[in-house]
DSSP file (Angstrom, degrees, kcal/mol; ACC not computed):
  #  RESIDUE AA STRUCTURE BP1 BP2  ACC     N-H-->O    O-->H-N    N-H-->O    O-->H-N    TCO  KAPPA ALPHA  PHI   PSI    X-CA   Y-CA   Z-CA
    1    1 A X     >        0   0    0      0, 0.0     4,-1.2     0, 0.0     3,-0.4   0.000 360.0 360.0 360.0 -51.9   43.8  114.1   69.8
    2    2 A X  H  >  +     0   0    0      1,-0.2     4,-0.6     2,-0.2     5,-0.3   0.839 360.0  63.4 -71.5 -19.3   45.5  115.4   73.0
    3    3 A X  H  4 S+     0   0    0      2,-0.2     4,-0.3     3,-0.1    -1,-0.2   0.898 108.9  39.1 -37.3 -59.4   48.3  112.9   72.0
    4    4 A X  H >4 S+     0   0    0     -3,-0.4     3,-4.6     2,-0.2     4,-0.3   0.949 111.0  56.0 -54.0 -97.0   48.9  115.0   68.7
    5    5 A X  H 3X>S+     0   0    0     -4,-1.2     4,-1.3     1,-0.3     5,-0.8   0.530 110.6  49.8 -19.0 -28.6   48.5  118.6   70.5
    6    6 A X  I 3<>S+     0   0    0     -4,-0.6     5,-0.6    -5,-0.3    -1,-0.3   0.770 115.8  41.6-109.2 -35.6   51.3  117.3   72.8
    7    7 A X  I <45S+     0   0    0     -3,-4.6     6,-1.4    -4,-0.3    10,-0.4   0.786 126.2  29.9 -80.3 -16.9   53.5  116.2   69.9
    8    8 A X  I  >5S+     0   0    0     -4,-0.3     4,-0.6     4,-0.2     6,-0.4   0.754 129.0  26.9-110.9 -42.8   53.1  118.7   67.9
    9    9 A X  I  <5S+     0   0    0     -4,-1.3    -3,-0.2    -5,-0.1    -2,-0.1   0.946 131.8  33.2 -89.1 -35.4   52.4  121.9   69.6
   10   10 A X  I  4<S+     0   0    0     -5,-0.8    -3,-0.2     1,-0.1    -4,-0.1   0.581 124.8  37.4-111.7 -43.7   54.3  121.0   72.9
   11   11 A X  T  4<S-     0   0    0     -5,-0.6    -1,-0.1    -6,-0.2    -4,-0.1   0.550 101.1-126.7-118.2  -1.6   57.1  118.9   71.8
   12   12 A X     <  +     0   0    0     -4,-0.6    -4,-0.2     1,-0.1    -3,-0.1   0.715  67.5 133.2  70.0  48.9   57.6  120.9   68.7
   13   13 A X     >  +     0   0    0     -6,-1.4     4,-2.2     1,-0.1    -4,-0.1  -0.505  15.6 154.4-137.9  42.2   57.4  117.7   66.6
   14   14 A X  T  4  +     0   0    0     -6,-0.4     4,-0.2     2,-0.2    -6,-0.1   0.005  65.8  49.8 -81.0  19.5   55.2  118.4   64.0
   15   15 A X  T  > S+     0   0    0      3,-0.1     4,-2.3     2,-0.1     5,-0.4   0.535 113.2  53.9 -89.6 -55.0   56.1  116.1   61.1
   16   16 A X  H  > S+     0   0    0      1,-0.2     4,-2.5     2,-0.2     5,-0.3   0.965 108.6  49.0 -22.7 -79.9   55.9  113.4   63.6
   17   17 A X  H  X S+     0   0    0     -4,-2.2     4,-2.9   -10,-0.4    -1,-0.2   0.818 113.8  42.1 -23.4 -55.1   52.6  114.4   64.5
   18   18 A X  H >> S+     0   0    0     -3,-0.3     4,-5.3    -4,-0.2     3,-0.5   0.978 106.7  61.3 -70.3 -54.5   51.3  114.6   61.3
   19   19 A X  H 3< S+     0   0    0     -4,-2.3    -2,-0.2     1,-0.2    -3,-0.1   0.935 117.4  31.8 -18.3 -83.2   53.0  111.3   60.1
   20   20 A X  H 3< S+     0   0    0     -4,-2.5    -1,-0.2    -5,-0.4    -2,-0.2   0.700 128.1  33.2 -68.9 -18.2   51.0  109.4   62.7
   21   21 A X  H << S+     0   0    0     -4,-2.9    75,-4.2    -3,-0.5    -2,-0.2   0.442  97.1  88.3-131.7  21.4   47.9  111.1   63.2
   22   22 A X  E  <  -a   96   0A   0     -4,-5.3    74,-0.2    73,-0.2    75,-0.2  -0.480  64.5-134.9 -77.1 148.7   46.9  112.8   59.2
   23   23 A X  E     -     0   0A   0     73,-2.1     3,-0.1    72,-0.3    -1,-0.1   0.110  38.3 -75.4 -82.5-141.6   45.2  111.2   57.2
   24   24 A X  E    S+     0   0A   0      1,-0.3     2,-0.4    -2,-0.1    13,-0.1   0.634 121.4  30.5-106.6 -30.9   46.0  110.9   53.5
   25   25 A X  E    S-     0   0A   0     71,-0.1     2,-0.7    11,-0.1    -1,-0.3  -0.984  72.1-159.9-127.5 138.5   44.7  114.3   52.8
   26   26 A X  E     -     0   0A   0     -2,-0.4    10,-2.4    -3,-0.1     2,-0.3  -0.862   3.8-161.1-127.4 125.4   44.7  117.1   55.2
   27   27 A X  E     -a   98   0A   0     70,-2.2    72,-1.2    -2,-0.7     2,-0.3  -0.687  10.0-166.2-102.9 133.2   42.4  120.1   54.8
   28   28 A X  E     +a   99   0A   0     -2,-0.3     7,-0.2    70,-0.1    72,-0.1  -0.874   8.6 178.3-125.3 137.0   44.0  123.4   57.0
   29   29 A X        +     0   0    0     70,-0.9    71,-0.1    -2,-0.3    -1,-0.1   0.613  46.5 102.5-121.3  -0.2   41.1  126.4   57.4
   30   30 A X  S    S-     0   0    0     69,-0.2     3,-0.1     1,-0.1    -2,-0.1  -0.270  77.8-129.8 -68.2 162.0   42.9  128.9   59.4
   31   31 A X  S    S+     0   0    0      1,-0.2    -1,-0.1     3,-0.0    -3,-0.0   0.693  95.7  59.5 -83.0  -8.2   43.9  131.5   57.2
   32   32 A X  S    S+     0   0    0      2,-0.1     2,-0.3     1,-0.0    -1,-0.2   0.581  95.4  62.1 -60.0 -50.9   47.6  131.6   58.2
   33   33 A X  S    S-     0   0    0     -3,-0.1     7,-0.1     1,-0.1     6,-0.1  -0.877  84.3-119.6-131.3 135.8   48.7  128.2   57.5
   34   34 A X        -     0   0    0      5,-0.3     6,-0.3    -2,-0.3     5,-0.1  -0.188  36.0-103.2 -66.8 140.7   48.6  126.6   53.9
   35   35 A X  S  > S+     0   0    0     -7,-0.2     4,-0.6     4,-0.1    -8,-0.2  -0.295  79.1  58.6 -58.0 157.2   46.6  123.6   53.4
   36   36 A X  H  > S-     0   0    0    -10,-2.4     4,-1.0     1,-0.2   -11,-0.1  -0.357  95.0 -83.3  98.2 151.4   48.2  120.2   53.1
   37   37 A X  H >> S+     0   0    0      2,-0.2     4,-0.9     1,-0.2     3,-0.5   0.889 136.3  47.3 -66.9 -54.7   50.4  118.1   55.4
   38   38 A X  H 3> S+     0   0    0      1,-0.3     4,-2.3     2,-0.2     5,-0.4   0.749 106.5  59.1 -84.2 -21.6   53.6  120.2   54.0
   39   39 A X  H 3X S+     0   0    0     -4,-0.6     4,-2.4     3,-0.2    -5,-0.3   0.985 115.4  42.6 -58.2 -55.2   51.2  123.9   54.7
   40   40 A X  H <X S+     0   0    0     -4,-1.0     4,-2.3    -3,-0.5    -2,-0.2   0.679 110.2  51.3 -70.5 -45.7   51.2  122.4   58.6
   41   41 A X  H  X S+     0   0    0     -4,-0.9     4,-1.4     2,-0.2    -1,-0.2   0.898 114.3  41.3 -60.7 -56.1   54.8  121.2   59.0
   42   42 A X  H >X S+     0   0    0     -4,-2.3     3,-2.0     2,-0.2     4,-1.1   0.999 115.3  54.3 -80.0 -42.5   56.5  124.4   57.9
   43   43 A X  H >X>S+     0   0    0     -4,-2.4     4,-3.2    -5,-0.4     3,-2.8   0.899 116.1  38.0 -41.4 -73.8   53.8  126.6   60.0
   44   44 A X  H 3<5S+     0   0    0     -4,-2.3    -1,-0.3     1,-0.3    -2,-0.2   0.573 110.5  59.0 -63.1   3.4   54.5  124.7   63.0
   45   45 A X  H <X5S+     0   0    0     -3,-2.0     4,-0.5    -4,-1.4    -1,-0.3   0.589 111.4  39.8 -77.0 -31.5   58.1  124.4   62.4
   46   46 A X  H <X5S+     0   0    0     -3,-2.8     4,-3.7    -4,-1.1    -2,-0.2   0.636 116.4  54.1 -68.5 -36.4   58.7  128.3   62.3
   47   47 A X  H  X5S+     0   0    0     -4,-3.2     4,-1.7    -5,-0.3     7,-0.2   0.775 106.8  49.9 -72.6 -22.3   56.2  128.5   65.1
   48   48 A X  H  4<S+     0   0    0     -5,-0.7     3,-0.5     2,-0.2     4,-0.2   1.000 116.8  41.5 -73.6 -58.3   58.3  126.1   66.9
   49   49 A X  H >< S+     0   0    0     -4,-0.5     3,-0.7     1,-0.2    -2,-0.2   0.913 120.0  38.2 -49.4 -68.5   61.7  128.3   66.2
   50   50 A X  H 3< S+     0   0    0     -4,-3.7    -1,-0.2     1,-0.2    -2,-0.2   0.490 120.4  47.7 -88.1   1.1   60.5  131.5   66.8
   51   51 A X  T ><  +     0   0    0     -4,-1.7     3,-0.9    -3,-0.5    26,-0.3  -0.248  69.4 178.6 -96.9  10.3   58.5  130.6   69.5
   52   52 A X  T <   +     0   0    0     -3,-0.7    -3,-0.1     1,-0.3    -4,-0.1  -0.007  65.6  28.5 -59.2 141.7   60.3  128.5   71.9
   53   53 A X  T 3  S+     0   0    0      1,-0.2    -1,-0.3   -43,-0.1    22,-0.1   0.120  73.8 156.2  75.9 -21.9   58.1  127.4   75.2
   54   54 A X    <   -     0   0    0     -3,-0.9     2,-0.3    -6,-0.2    22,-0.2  -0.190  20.7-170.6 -27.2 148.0   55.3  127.5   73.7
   55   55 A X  B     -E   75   0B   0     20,-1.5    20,-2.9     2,-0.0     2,-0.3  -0.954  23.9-163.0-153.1 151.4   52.5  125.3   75.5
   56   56 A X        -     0   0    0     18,-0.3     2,-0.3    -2,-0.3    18,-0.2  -0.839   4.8-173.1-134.8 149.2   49.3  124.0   75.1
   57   57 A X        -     0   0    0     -2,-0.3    16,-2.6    16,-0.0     2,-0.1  -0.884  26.6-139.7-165.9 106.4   47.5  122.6   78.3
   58   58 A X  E     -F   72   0C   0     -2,-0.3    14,-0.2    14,-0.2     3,-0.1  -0.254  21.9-179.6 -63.8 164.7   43.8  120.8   76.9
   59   59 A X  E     +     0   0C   0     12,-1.1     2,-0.2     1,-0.7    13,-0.2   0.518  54.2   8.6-117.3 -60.5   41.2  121.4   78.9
   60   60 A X  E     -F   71   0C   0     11,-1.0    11,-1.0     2,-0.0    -1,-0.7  -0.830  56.0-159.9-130.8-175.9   38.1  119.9   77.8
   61   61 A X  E     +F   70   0C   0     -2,-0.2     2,-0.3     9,-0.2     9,-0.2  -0.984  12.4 179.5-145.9 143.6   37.6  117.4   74.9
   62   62 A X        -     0   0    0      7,-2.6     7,-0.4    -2,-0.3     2,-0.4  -0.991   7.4-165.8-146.6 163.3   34.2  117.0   73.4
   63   63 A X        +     0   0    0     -2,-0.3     5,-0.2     5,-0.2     2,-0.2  -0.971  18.5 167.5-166.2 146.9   33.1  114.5   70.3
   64   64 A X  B >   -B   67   0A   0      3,-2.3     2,-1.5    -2,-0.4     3,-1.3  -0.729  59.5 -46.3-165.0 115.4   30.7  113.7   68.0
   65   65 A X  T 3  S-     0   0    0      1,-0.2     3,-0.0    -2,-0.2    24,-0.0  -0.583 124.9 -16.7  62.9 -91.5   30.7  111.4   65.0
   66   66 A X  T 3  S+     0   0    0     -2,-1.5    24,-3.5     1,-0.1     2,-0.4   0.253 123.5  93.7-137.3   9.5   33.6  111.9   63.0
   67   67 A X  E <   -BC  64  89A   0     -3,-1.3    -3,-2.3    22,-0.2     2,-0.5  -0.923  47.4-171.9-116.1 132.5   34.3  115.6   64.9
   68   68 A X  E     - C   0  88A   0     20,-1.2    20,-1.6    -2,-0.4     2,-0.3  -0.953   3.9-170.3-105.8 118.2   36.6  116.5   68.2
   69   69 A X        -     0   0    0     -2,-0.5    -7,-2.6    -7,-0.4     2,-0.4  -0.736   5.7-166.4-107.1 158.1   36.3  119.6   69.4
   70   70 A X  E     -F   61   0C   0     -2,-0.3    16,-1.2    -9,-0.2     2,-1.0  -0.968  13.1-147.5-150.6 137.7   39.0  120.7   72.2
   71   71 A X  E     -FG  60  85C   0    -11,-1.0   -12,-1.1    -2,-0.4   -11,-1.0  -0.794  34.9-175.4-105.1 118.5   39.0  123.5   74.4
   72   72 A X  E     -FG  58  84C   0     12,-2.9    12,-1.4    -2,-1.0     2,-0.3  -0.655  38.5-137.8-111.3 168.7   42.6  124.9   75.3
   73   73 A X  E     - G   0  83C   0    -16,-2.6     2,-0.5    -2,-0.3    10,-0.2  -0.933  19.7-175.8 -97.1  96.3   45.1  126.9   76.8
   74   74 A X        -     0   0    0      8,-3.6     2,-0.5    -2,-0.3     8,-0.4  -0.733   6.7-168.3-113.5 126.2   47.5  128.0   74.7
   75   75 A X  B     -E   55   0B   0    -20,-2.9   -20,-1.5    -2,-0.5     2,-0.5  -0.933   6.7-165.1-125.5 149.5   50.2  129.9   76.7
   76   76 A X  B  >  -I   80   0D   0      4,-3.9     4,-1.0    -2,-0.5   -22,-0.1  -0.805  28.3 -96.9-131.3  80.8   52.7  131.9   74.7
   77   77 A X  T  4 S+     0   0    0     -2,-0.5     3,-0.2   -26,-0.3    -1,-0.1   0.446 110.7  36.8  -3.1 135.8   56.4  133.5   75.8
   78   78 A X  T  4 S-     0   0    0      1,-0.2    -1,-0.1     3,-0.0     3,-0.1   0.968 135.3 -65.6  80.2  51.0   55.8  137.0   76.6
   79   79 A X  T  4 S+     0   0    0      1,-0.1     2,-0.9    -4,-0.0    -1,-0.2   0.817  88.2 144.6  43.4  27.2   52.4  136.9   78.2
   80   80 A X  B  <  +I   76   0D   0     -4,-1.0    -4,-3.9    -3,-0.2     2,-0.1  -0.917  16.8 156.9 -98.6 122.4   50.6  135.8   75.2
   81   81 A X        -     0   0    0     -2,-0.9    25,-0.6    -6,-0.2     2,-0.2  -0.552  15.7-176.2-167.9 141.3   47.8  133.5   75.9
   82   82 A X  E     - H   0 105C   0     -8,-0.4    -8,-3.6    23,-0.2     2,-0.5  -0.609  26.8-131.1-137.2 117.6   44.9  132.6   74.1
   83   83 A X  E     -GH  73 104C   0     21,-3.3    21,-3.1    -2,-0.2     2,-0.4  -0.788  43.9-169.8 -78.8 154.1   41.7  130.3   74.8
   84   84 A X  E     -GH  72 103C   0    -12,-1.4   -12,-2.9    -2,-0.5     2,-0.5  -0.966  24.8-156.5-155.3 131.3   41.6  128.3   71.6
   85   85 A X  E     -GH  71 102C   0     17,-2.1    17,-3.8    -2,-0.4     2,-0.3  -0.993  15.3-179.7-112.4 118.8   39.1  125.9   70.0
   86   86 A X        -     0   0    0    -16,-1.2     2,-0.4    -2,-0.5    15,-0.2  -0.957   6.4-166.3-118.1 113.7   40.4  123.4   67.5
   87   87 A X        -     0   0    0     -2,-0.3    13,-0.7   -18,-0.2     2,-0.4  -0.920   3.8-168.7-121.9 157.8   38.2  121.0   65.8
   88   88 A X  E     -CD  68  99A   0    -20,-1.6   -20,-1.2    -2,-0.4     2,-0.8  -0.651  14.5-151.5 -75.4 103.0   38.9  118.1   64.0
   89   89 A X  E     -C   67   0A   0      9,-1.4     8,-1.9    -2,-0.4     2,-0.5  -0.709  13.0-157.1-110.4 146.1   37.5  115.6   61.7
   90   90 A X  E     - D   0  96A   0    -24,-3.5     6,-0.2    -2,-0.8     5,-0.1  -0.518  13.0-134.4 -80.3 125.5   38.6  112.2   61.4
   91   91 A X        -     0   0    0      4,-2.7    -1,-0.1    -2,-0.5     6,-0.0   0.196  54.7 -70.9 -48.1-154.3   38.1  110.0   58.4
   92   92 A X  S    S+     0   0    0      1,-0.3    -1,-0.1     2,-0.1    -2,-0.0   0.415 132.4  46.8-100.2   3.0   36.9  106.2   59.2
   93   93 A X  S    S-     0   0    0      2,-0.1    -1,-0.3     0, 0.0     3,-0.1   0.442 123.1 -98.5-117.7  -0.4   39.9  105.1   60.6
   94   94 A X        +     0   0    0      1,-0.2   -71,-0.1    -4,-0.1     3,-0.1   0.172  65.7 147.7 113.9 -24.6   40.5  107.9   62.7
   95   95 A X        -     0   0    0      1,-0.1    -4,-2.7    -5,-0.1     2,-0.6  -0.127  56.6-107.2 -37.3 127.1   42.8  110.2   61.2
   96   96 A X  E     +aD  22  90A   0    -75,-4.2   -73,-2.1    -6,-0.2    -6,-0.2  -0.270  50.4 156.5 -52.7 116.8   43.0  113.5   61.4
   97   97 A X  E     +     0   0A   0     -8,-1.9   -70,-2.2    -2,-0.6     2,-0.3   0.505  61.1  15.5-119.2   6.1   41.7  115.0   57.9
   98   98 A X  E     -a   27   0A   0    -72,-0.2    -9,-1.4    -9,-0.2     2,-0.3  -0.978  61.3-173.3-171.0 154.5   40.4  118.5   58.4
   99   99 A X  E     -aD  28  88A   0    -72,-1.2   -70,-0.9    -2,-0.3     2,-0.3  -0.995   8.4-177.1-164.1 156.8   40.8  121.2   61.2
  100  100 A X        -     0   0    0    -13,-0.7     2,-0.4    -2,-0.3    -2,-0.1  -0.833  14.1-172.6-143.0 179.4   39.5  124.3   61.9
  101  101 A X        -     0   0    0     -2,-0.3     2,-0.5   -15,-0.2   -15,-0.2  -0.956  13.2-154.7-179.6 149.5   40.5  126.7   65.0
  102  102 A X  E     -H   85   0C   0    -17,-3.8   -17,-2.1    -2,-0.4     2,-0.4  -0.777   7.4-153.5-160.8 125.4   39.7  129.6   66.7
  103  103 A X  E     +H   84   0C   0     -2,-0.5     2,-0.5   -19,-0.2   -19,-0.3  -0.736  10.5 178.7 -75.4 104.1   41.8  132.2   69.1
  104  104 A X  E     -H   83   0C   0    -21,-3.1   -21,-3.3    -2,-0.4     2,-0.7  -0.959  30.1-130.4-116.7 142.8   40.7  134.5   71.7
  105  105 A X  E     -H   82   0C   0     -2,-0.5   -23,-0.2   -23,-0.2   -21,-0.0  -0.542  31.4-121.0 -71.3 107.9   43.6  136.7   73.6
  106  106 A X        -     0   0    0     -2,-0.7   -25,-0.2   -25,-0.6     2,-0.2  -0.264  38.6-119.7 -22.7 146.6   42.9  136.2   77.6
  107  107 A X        -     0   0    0      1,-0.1     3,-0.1     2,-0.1    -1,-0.1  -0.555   4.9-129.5 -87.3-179.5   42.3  139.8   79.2
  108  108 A X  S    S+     0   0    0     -2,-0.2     2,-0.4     1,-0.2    -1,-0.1   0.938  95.3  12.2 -85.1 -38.2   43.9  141.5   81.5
  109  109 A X  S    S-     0   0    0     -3,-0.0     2,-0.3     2,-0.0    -1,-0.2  -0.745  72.8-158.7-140.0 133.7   40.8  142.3   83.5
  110  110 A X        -     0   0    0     -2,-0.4     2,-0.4    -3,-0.1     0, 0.0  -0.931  23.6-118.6-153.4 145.5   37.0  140.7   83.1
  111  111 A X  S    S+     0   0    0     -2,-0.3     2,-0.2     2,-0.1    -1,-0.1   0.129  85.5  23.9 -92.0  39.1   33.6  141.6   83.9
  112  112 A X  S    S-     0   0    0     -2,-0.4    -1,-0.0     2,-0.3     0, 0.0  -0.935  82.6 -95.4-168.6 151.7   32.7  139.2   86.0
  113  113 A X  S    S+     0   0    0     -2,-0.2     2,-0.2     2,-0.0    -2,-0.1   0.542  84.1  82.7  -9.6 -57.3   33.8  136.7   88.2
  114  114 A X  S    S-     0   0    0      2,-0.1    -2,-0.3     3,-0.0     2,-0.2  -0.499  73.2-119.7 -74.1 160.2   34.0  133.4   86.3
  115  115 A X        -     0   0    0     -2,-0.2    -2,-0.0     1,-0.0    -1,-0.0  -0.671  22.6-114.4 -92.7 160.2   37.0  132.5   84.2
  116  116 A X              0   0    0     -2,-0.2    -2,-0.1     1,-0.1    -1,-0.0   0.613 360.0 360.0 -80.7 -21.1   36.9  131.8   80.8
  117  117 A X              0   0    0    -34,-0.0    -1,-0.1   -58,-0.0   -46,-0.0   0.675 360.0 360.0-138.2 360.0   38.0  128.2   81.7
């Protein structure tokens, strides 16, 4: 999984990505990006363009059964960045076949001590 995330988001190589680690059907739930291999490619292909630097820096990795959850850093030109969970599930060979994801914008300011990671 952090293999992917590094090819895809990172190295701005998202057909690659997909090519080597989708399965045979790939189910997308953010609402943004179409389902389907070809929904994924052009997202991250625009994202890749209009978005240049972009980076992703995992953090944690967690699994269970046929799901990976991964806790990131997603840091974004222009003081955009975002903790992010995306998980996965694999089919039975290991391929990515479904993903789901969720953004929160870092603050500037927080009301307590710890960091968010």
């Amino acid at each position: 999984m952090i293999a992917f995330h590094e090819l895809m988001f990172n190295d701005c190589r998202p057909r690659e990505a997909i090519e080597q680690y989708a399965g045979a059907d790939y189910i997308q739930h953010n609402p943004h990006v179409a389902s389907g291999k070809d929904g994924f490619i052009i997202d991250f292909e625009r994202m890749a363009h209009e978005w240049p630097g972009k980076r992703v820096e995992v953090r944690r990795v967690f699994a269970e059964g046929d799901l990976i959850v991964l806790h990131c850093l997603q840091h974004w030109p222009g003081n955009f960045d975002y903790a992010a969970i995306d998980i996965v599930r694999l089919d039975a060979d290991g391929s990515i076949v479904e993903h789901w994801d969720v953004l929160q914008a870092l603050p500037e300011t927080s009301a307590k001590a710890n960091a968010m990671f």
